[in-house]
LOMAR-648507 format. One record per atom (N, C-alpha, C): residue number from 1; x, y, z; atom name; residue in one letter; chain. Coordinates in pm, 1 decimal. Example, Ala and Ser with C-alpha at 12.3 -4.5 7.8 and 13.67 -1.06 7.14 Angstrom:
PT  1  1319.0  -569.0  780.0  N  A  A;
PT  1  1230.0  -450.0  780.0  CA  A  A;
PT  1  1320.0  -330.0  780.0  C  A  A;
PT  2  1285.0  -225.0  708.0  N  S  A;
PT  2  1367.0  -106.0  714.0  CA  S  A;
PT  2  1290.0  3.0  787.0  C  S  A;
***
This chain:
PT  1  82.6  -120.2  0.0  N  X  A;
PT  1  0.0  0.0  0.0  CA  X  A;
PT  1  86.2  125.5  0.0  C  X  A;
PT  2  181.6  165.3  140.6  N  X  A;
PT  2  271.3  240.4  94.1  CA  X  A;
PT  2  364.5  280.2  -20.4  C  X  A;
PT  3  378.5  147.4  -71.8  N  X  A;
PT  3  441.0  137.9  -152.8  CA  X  A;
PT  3  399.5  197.5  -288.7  C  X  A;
PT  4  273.7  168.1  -348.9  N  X  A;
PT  4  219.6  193.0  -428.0  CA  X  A;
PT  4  166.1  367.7  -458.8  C  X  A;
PT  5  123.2  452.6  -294.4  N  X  A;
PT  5  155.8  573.6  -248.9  CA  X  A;
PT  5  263.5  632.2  -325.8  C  X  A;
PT  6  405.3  587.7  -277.0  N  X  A;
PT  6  515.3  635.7  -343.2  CA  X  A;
PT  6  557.4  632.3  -479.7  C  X  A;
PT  7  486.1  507.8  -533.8  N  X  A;
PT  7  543.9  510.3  -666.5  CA  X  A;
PT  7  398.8  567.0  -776.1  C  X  A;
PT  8  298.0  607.7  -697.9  N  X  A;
PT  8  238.2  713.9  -740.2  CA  X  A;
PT  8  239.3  825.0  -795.5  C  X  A;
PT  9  308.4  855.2  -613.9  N  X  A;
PT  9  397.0  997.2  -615.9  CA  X  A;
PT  9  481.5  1021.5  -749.8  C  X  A;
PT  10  552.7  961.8  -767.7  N  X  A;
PT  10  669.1  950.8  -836.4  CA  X  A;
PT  10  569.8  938.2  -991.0  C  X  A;
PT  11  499.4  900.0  -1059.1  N  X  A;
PT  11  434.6  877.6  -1160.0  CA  X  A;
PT  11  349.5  1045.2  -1185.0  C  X  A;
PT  12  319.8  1083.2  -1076.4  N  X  A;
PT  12  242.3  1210.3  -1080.3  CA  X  A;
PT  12  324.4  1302.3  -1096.5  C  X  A;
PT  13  458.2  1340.6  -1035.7  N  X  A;
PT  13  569.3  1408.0  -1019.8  CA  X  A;
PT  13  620.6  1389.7  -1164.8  C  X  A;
PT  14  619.8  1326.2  -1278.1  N  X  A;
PT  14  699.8  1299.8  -1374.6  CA  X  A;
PT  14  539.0  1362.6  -1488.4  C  X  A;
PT  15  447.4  1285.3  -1461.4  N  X  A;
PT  15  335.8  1351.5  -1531.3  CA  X  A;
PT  15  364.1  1499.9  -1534.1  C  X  A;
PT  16  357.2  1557.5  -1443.6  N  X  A;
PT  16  331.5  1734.3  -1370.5  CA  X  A;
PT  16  459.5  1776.5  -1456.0  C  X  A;
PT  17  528.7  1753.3  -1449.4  N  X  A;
PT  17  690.5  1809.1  -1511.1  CA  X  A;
PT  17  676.1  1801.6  -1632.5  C  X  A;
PT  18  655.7  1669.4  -1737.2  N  X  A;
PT  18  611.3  1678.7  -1887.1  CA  X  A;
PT  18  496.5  1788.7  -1907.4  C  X  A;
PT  19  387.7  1790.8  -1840.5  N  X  A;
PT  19  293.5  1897.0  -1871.4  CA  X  A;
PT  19  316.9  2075.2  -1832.6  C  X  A;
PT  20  424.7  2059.1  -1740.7  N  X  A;
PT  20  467.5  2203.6  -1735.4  CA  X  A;
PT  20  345.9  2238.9  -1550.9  C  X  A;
PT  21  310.2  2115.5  -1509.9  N  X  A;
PT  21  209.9  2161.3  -1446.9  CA  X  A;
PT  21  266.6  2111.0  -1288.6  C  X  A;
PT  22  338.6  2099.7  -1256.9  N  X  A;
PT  22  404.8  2048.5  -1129.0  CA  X  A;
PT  22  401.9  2100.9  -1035.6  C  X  A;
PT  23  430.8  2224.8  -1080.7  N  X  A;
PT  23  477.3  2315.4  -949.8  CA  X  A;
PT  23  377.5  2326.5  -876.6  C  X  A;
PT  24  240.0  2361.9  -924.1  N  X  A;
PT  24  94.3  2412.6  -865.7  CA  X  A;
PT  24  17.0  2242.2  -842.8  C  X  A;
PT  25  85.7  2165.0  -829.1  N  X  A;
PT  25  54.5  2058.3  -769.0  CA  X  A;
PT  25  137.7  1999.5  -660.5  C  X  A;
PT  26  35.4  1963.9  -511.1  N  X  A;
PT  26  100.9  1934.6  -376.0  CA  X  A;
PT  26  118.4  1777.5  -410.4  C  X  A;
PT  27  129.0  1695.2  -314.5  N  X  A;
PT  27  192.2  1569.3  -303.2  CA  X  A;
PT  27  75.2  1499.6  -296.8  C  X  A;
PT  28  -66.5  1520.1  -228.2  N  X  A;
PT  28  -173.5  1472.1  -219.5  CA  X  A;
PT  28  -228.6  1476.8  -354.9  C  X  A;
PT  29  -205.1  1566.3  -501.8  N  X  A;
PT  29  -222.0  1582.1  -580.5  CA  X  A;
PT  29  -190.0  1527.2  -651.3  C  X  A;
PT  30  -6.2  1502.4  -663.2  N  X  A;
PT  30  64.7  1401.8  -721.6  CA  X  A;
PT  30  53.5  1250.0  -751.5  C  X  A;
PT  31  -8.0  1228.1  -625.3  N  X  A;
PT  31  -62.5  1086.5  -547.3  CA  X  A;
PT  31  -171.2  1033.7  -624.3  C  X  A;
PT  32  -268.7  1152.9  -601.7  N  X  A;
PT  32  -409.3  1114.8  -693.2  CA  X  A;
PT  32  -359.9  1076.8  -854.7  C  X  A;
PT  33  -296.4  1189.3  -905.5  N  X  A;
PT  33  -263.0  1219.6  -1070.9  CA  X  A;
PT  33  -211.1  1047.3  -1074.1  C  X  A;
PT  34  -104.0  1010.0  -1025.1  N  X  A;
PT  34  -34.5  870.3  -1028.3  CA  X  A;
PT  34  -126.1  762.7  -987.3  C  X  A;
PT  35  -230.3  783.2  -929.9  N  X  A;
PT  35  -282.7  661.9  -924.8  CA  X  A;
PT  35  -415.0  641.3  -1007.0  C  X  A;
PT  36  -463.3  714.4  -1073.3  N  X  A;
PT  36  -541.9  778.5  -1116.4  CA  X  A;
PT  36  -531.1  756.6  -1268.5  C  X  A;
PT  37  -399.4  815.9  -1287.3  N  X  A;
PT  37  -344.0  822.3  -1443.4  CA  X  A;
PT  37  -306.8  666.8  -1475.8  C  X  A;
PT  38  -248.8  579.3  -1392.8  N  X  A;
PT  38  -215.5  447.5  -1381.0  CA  X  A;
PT  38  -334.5  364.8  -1444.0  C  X  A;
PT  39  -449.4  384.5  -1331.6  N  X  A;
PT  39  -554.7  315.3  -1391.6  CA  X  A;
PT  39  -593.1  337.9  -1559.4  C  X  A;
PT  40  -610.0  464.2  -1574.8  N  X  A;
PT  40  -616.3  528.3  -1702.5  CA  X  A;
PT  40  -551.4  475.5  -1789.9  C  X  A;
PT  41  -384.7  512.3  -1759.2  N  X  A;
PT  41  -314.7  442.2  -1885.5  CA  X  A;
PT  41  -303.3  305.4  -1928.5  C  X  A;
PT  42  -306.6  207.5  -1797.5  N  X  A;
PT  42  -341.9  50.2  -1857.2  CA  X  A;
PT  42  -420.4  31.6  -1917.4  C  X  A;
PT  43  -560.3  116.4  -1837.5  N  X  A;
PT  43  -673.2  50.5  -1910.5  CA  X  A;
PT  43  -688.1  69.4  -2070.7  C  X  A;
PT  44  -611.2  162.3  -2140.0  N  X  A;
PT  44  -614.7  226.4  -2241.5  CA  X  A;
PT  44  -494.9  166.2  -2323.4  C  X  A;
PT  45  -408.2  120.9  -2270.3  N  X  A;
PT  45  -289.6  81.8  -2353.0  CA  X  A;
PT  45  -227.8  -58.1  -2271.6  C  X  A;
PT  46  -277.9  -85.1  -2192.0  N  X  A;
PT  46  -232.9  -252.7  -2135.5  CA  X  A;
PT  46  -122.9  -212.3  -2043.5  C  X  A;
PT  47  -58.1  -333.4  -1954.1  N  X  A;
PT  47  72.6  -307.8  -1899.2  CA  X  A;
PT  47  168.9  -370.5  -2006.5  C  X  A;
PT  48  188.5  -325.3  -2043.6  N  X  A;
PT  48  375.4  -342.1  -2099.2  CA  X  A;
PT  48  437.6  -281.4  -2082.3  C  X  A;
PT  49  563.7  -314.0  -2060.8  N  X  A;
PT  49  708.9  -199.4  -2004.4  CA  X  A;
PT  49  722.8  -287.9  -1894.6  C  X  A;
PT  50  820.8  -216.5  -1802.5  N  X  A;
PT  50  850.7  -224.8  -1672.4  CA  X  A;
PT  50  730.6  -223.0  -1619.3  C  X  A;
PT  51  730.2  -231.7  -1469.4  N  X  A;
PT  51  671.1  -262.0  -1395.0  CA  X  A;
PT  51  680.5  -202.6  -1235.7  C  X  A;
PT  52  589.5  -177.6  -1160.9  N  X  A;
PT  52  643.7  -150.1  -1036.2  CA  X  A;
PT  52  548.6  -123.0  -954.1  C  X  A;
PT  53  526.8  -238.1  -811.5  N  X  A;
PT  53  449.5  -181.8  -712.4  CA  X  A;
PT  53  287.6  -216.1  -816.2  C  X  A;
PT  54  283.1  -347.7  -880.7  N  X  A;
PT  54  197.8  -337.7  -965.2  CA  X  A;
PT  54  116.3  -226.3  -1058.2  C  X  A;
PT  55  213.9  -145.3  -1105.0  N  X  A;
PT  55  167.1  -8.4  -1228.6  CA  X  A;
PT  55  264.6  -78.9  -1266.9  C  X  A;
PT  56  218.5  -58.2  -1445.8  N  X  A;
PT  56  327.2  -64.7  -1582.9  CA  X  A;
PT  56  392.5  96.6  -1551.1  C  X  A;
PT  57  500.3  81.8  -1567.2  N  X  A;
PT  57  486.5  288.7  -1573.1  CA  X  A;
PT  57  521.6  312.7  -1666.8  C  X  A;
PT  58  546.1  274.4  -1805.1  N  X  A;
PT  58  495.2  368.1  -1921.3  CA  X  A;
PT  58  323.7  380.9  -1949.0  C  X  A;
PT  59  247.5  294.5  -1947.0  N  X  A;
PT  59  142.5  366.5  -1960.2  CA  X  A;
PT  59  87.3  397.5  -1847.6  C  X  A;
PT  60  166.4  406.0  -1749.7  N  X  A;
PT  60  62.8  488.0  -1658.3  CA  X  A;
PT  60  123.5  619.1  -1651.5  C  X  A;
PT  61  269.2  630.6  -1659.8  N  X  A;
PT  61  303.6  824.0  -1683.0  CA  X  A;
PT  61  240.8  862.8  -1817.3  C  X  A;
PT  62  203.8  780.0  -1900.3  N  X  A;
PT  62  168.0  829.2  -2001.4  CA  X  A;
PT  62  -35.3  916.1  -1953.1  C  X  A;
PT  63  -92.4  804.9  -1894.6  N  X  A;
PT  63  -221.9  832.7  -1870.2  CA  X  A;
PT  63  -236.8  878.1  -1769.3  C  X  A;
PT  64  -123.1  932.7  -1641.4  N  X  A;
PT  64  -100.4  1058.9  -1592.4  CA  X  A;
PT  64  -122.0  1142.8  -1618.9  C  X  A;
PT  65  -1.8  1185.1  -1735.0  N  X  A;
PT  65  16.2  1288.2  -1860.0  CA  X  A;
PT  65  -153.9  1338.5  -1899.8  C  X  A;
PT  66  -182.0  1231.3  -1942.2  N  X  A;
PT  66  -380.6  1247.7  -1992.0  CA  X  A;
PT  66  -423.2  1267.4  -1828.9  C  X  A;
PT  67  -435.9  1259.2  -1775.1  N  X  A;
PT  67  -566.7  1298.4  -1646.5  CA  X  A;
PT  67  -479.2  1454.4  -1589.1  C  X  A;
PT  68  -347.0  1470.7  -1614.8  N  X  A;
PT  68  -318.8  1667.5  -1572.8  CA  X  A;
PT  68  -369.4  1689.7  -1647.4  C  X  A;
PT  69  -342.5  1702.0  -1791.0  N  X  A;
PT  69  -378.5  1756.8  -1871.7  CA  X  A;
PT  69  -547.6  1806.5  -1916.2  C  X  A;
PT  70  -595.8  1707.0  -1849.5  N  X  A;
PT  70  -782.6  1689.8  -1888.5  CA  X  A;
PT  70  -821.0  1807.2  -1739.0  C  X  A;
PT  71  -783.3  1757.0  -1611.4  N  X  A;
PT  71  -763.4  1832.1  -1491.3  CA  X  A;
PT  71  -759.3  1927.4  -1515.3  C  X  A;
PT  72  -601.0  1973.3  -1521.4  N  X  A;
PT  72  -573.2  2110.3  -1562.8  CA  X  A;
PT  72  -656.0  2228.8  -1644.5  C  X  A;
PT  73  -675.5  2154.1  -1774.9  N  X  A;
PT  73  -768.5  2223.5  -1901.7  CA  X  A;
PT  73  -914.0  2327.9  -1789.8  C  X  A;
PT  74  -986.2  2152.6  -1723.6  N  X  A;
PT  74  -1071.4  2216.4  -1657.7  CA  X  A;
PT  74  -1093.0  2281.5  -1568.8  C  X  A;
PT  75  -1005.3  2317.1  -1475.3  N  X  A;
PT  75  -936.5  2369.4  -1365.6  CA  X  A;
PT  75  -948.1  2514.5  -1471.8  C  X  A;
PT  76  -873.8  2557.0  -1515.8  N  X  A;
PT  76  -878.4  2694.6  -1612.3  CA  X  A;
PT  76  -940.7  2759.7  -1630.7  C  X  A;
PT  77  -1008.9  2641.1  -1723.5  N  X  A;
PT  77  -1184.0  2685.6  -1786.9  CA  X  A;
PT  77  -1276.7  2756.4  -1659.0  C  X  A;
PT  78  -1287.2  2684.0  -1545.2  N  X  A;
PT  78  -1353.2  2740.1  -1437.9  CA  X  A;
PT  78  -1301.5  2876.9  -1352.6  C  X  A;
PT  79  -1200.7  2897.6  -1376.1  N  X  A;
PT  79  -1083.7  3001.8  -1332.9  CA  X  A;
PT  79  -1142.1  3170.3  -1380.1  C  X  A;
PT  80  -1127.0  3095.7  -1511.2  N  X  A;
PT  80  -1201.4  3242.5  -1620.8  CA  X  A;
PT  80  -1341.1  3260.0  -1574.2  C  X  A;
***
């Protein structure tokens, strides 16, 4: 469980940085994006790659990448 926490972290933290969107995201944020995006990206592209803490992590930084990005967009939109 912890485990999976951290390598969340770490999946959300790498998402946030490709999207330019990191900084304005806390660790509870990171956490969600990585576990979140994980589900996302398997379900969408399978596990292949490496592996870890049961996440593939190419498609799950990848479907990270997709849930800031979808987040973010709407986060904005409501801003304006």
């Amino acid at each position: 469980m912890i485990w999976s926490l951290i390598v969340g972290a770490i999946i959300g933290m790498i998402a946030g940085a490709i999207t330019s969107k990191g900084k304005s995201m806390g660790w509870i944020a990171n956490i969600l994006a990585g576990l979140i995006g994980s589900a996302v990206g398997q379900a969408l592209l399978g596990t292949w790659g490496p592996s870890l803490a049961g996440m593939a992590l190419i498609p799950s930084i990848i479907g990270a990448v997709i849930v800031v990005a979808v987040v973010s967009f709407f986060l904005s939109k409501m801003n304006n």
